[in-house]
N, CA, C and O atoms as a Maestro MAE file, in Angstrom:
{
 s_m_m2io_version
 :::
 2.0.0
}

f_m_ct {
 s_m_title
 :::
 protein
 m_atom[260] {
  # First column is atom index #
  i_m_mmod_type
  r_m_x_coord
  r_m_y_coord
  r_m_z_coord
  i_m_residue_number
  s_m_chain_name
  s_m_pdb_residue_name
  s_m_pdb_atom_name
  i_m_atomic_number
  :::
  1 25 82.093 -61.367 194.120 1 A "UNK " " N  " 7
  2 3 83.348 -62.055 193.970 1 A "UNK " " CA " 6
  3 2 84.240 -61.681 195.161 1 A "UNK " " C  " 6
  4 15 84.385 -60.509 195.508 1 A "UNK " " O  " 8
  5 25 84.796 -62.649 195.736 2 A "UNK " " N  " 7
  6 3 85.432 -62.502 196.815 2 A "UNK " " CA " 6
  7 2 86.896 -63.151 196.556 2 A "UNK " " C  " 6
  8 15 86.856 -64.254 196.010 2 A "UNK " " O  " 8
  9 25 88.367 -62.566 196.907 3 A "UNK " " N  " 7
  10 3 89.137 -63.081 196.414 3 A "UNK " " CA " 6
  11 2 90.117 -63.693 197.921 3 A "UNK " " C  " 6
  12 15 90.278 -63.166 199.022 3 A "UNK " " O  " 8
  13 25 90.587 -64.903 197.395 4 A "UNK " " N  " 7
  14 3 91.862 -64.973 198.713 4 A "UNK " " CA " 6
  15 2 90.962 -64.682 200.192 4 A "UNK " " C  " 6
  16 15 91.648 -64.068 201.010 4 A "UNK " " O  " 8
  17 25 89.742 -64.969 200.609 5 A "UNK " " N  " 7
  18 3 88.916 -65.024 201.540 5 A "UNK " " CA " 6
  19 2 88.030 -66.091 201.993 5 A "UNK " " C  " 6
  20 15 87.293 -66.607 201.153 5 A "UNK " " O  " 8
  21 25 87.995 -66.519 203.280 6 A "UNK " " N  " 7
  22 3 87.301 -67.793 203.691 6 A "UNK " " CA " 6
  23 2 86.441 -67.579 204.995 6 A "UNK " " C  " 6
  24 15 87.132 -67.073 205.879 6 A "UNK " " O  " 8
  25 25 85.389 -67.768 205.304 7 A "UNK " " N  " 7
  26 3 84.917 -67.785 206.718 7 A "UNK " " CA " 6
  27 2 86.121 -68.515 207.526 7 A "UNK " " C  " 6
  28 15 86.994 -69.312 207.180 7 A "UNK " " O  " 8
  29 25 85.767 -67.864 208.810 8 A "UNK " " N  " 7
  30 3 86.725 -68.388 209.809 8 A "UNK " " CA " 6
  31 2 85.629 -69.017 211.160 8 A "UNK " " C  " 6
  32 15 85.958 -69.499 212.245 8 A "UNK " " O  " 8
  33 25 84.379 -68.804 210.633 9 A "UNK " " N  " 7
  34 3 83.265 -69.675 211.135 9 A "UNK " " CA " 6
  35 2 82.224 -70.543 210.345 9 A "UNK " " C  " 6
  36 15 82.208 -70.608 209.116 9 A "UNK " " O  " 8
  37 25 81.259 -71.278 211.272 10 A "UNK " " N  " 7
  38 3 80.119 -71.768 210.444 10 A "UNK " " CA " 6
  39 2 79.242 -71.429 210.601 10 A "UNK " " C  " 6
  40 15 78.371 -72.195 210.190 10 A "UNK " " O  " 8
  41 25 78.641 -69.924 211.366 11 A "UNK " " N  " 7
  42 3 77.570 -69.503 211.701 11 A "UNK " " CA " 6
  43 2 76.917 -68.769 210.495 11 A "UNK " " C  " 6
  44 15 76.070 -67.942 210.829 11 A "UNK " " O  " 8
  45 25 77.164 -68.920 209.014 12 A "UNK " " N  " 7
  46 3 76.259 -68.638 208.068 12 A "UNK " " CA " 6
  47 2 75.563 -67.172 207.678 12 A "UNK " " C  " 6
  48 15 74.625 -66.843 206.952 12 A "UNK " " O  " 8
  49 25 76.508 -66.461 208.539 13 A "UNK " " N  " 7
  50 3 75.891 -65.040 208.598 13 A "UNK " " CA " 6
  51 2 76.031 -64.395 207.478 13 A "UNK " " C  " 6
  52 15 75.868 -63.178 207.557 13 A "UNK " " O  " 8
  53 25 76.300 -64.862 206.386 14 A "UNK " " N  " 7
  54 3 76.702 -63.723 204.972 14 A "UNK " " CA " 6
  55 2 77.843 -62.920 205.132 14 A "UNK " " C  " 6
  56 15 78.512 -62.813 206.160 14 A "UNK " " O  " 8
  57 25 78.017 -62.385 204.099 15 A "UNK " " N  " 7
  58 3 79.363 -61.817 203.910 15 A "UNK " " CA " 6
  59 2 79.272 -60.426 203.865 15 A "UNK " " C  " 6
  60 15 78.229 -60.051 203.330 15 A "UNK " " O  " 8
  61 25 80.132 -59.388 204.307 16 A "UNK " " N  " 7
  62 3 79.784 -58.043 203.745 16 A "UNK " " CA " 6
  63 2 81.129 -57.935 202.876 16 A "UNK " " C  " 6
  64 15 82.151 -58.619 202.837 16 A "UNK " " O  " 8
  65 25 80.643 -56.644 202.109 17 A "UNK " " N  " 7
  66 3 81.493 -56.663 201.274 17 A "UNK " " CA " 6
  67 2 82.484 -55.408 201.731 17 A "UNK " " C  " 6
  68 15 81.965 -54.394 202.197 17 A "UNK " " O  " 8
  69 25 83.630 -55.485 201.613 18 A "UNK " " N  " 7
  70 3 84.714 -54.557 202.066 18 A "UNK " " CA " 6
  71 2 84.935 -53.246 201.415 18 A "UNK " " C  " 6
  72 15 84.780 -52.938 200.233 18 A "UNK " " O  " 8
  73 25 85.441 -52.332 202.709 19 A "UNK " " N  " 7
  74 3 85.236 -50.988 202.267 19 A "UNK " " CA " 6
  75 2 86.371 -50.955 201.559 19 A "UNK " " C  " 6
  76 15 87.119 -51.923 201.701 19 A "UNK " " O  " 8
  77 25 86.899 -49.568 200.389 20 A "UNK " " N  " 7
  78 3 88.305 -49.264 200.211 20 A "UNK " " CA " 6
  79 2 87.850 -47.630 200.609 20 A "UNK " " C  " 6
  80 15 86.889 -46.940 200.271 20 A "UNK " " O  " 8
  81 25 88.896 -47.413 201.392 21 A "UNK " " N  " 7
  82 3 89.116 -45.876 201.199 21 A "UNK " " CA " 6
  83 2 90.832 -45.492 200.137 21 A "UNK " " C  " 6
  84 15 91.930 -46.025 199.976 21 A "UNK " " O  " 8
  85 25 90.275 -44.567 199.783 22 A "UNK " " N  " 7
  86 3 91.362 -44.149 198.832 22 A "UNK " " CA " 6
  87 2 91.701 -42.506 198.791 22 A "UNK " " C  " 6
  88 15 91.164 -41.780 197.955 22 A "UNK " " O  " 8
  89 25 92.687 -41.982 199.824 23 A "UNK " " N  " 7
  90 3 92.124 -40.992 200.375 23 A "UNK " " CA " 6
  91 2 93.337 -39.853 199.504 23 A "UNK " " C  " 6
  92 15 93.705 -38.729 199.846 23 A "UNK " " O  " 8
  93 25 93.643 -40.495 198.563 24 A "UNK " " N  " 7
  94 3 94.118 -39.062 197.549 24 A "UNK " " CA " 6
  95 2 93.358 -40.243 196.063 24 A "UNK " " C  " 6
  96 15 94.052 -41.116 195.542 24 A "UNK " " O  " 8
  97 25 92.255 -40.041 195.747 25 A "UNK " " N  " 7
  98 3 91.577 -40.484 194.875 25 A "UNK " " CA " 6
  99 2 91.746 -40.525 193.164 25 A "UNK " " C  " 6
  100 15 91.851 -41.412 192.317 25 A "UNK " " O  " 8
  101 25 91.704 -38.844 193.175 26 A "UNK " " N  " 7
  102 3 91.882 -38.247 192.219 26 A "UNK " " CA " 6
  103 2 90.979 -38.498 191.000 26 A "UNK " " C  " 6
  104 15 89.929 -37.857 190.958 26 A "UNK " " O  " 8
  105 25 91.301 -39.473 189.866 27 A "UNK " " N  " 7
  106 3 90.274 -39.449 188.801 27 A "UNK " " CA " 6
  107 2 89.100 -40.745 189.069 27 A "UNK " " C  " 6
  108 15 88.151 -41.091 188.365 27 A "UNK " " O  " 8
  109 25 89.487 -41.163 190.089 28 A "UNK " " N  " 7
  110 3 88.755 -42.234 190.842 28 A "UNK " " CA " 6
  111 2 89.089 -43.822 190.135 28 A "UNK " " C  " 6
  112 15 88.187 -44.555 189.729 28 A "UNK " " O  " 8
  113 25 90.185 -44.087 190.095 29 A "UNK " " N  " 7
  114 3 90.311 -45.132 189.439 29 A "UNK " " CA " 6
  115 2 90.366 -46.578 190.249 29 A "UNK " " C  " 6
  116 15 90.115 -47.692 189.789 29 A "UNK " " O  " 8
  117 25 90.857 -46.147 191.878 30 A "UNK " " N  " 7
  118 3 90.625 -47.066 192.527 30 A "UNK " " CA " 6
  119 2 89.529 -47.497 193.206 30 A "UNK " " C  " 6
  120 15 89.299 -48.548 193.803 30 A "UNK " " O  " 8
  121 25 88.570 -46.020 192.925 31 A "UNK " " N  " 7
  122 3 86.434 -46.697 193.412 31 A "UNK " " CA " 6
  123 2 86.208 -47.136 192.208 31 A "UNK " " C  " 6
  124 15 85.322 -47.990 192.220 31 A "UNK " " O  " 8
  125 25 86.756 -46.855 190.856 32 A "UNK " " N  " 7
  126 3 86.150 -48.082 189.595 32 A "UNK " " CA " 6
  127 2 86.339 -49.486 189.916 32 A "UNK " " C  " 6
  128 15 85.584 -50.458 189.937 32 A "UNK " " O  " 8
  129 25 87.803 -49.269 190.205 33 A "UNK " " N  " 7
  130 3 88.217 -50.988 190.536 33 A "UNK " " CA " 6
  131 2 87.392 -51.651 191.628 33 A "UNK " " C  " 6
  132 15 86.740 -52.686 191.493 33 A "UNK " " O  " 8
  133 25 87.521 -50.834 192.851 34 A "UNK " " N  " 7
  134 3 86.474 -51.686 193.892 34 A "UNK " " CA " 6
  135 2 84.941 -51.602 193.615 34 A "UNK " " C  " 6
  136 15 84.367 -52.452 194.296 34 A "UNK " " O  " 8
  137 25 84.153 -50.933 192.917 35 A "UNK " " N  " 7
  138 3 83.311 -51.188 191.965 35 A "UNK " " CA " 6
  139 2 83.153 -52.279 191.725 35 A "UNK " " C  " 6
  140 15 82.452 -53.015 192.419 35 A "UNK " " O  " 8
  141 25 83.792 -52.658 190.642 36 A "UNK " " N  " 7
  142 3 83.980 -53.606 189.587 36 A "UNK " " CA " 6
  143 2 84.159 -54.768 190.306 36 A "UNK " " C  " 6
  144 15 83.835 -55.804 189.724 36 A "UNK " " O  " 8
  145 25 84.812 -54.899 191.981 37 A "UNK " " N  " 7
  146 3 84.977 -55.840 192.439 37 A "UNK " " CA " 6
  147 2 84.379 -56.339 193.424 37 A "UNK " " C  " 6
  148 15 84.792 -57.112 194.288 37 A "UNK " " O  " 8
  149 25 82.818 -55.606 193.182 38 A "UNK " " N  " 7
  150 3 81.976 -55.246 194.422 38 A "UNK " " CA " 6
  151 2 82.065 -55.150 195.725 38 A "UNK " " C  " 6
  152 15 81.600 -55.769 196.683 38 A "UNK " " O  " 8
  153 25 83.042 -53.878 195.507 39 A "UNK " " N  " 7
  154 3 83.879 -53.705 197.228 39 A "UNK " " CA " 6
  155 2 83.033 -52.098 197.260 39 A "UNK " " C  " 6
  156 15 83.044 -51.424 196.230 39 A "UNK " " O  " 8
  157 25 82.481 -51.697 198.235 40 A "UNK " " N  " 7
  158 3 82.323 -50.472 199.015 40 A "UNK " " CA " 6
  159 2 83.383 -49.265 198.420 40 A "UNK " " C  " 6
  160 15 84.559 -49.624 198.366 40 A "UNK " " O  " 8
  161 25 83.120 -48.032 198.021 41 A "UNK " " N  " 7
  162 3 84.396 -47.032 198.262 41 A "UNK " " CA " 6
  163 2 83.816 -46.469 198.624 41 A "UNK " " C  " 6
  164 15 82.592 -46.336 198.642 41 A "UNK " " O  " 8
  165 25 85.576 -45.455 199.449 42 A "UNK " " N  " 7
  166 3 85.175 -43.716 199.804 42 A "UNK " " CA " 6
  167 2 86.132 -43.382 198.940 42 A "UNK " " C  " 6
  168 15 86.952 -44.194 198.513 42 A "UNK " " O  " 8
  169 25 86.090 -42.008 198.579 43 A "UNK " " N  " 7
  170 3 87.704 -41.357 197.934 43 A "UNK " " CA " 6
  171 2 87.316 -40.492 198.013 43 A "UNK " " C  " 6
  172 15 86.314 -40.263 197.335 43 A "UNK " " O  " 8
  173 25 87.754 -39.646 198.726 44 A "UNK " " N  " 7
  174 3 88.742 -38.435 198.855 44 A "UNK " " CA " 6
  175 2 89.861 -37.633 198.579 44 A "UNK " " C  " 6
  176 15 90.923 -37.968 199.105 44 A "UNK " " O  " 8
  177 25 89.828 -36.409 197.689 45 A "UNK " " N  " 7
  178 3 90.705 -35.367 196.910 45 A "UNK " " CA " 6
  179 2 90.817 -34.002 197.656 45 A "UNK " " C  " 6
  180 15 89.979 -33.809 198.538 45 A "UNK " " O  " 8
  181 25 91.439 -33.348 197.496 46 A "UNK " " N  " 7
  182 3 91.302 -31.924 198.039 46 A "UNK " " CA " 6
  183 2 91.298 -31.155 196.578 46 A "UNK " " C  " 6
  184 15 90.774 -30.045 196.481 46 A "UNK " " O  " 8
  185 25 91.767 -31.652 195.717 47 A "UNK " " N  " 7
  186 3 90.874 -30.880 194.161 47 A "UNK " " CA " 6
  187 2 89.636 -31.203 193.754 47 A "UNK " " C  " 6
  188 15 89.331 -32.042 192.907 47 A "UNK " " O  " 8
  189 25 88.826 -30.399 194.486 48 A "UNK " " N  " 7
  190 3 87.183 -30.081 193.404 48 A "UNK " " CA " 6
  191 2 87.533 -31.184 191.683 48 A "UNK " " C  " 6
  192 15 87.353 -32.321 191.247 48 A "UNK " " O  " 8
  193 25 87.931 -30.277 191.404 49 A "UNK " " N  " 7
  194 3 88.435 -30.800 189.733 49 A "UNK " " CA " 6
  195 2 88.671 -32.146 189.733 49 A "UNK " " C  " 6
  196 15 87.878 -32.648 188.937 49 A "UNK " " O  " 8
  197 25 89.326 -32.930 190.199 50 A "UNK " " N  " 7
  198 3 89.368 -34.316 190.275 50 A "UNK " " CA " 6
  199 2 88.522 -34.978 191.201 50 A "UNK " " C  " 6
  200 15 88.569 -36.208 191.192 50 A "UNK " " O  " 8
  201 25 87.618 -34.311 192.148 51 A "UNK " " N  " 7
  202 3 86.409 -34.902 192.696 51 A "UNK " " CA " 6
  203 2 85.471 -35.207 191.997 51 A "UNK " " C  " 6
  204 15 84.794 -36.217 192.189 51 A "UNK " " O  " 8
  205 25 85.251 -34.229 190.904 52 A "UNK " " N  " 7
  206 3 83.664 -33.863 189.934 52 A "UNK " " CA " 6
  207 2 84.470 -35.043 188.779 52 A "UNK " " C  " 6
  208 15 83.936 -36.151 188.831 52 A "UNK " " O  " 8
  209 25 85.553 -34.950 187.858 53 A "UNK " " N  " 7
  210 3 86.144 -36.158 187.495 53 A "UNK " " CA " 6
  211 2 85.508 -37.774 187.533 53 A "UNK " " C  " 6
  212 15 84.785 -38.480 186.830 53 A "UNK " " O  " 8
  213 25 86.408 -37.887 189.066 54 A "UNK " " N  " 7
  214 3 86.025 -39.270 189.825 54 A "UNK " " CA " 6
  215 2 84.622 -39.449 189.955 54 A "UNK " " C  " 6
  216 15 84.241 -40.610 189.806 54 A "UNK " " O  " 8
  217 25 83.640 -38.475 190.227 55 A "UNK " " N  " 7
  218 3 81.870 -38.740 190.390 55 A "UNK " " CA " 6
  219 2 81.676 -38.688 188.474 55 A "UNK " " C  " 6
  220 15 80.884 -39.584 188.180 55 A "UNK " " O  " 8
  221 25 82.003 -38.172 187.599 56 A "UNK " " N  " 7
  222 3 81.516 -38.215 186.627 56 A "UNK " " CA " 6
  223 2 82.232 -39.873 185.809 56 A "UNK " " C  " 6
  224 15 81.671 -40.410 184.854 56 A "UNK " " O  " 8
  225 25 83.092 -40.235 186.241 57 A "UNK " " N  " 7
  226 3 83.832 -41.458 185.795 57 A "UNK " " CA " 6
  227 2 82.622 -42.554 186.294 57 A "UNK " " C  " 6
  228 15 81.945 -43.216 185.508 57 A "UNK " " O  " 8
  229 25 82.513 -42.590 187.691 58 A "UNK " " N  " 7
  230 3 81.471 -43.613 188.263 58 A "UNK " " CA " 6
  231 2 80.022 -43.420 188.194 58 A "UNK " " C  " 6
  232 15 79.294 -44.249 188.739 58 A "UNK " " O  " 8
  233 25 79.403 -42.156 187.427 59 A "UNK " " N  " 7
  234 3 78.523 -42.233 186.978 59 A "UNK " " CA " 6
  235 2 77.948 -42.930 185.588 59 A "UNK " " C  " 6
  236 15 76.891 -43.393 185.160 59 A "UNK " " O  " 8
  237 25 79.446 -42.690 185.112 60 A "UNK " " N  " 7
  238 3 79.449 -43.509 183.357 60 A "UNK " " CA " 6
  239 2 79.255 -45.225 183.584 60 A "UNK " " C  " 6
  240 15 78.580 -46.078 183.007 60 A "UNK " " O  " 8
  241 25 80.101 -45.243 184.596 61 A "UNK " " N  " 7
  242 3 80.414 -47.071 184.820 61 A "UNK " " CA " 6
  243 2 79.034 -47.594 185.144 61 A "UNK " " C  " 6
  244 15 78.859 -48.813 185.127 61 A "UNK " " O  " 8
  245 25 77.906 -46.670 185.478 62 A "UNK " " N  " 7
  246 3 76.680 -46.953 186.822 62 A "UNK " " CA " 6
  247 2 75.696 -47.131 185.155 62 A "UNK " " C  " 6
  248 15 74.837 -48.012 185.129 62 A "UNK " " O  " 8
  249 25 75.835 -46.576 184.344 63 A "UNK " " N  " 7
  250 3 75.309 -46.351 183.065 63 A "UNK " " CA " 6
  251 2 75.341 -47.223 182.285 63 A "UNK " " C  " 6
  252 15 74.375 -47.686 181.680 63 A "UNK " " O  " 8
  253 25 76.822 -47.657 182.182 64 A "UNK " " N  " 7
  254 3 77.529 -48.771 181.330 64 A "UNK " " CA " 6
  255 2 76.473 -50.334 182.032 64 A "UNK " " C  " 6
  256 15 75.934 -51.307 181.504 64 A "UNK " " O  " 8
  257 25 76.595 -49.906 183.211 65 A "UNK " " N  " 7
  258 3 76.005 -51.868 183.756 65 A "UNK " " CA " 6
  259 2 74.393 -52.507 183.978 65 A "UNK " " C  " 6
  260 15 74.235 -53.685 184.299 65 A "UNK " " O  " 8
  :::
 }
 m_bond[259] {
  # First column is bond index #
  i_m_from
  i_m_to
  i_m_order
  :::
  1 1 2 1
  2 2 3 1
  3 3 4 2
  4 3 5 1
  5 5 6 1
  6 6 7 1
  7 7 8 2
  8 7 9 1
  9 9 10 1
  10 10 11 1
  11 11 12 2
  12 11 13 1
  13 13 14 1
  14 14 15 1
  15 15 16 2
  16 15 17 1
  17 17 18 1
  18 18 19 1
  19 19 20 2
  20 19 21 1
  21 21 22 1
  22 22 23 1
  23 23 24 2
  24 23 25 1
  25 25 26 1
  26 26 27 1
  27 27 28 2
  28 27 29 1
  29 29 30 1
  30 30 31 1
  31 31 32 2
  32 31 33 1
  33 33 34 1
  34 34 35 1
  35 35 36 2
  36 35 37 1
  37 37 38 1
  38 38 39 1
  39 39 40 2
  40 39 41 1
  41 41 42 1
  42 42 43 1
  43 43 44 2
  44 43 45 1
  45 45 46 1
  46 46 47 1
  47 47 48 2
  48 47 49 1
  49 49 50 1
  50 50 51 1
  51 51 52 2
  52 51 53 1
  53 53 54 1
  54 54 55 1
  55 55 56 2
  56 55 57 1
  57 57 58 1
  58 58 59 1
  59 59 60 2
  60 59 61 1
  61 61 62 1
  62 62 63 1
  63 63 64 2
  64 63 65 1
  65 65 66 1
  66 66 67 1
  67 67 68 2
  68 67 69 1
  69 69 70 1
  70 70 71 1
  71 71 72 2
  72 71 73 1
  73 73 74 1
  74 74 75 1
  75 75 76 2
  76 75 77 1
  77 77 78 1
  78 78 79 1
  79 79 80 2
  80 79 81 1
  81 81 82 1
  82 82 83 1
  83 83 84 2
  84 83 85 1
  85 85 86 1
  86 86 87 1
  87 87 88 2
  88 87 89 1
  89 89 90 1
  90 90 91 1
  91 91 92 2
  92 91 93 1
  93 93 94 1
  94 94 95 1
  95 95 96 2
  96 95 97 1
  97 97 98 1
  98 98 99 1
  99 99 100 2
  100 99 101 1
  101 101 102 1
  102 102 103 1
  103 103 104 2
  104 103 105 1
  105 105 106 1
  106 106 107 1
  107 107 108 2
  108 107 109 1
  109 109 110 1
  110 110 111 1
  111 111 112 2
  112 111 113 1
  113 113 114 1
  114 114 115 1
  115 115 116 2
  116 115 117 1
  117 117 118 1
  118 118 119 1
  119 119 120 2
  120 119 121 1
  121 121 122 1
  122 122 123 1
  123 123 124 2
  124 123 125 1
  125 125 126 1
  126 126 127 1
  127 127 128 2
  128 127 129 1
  129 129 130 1
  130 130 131 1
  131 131 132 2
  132 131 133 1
  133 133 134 1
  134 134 135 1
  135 135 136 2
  136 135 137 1
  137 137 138 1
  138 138 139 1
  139 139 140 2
  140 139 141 1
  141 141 142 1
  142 142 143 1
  143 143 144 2
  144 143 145 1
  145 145 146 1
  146 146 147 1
  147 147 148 2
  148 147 149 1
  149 149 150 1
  150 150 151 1
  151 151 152 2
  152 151 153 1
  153 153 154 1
  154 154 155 1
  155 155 156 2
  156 155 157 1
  157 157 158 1
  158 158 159 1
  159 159 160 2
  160 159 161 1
  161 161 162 1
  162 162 163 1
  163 163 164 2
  164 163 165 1
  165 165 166 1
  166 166 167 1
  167 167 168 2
  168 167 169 1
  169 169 170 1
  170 170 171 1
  171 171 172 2
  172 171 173 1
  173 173 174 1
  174 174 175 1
  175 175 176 2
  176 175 177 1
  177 177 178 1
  178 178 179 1
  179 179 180 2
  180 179 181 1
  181 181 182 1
  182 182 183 1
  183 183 184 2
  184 183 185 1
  185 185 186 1
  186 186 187 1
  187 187 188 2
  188 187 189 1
  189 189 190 1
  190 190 191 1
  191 191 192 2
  192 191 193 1
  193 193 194 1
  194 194 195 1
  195 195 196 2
  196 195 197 1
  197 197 198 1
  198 198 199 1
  199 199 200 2
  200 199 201 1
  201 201 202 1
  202 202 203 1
  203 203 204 2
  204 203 205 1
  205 205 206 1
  206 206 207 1
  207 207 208 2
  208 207 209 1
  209 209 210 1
  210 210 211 1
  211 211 212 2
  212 211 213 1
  213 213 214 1
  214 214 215 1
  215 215 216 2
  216 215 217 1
  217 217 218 1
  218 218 219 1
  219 219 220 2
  220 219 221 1
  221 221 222 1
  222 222 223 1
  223 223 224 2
  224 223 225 1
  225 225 226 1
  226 226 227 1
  227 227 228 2
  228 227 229 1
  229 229 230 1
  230 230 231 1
  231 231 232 2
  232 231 233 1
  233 233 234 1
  234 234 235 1
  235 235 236 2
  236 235 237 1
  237 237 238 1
  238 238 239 1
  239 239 240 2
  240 239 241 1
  241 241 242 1
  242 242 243 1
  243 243 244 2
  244 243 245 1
  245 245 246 1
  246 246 247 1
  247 247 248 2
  248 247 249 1
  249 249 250 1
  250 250 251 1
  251 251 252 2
  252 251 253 1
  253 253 254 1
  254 254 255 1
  255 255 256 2
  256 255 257 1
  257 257 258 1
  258 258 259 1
  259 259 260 2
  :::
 }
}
């Protein structure tokens, strides 16, 4: 799903899908969303504790689908 986006050519090359970085992450709610919106994430925390969080959140979602 691609939103509010159009080629700006006709050379047919496919689409990639866009990164998000989210670089105070925390419980990872914005790599669920780009997930969910089949966008690429990075996220990045400087708390351990909300790193292991955010990987255990997107492991559930990886489970769920």
């Amino acid at each position: 799903m691609t939103l509010g986006w159009r080629a700006t050519c006709t050379c047919d090359a496919g689409r990639i899908p866009a990164t998000v970085l989210d670089p105070f992450s925390g419980t990872g709610t914005t790599l669920l969303a780009a997930k969910q919106l089949e966008r690429r994430s990075i996220g990045i925390d400087i708390s351990q504790e909300y790193a292991q969080m955010a990987a255990a959140r997107i492991r559930q979602l990886a489970m769920e689908v």
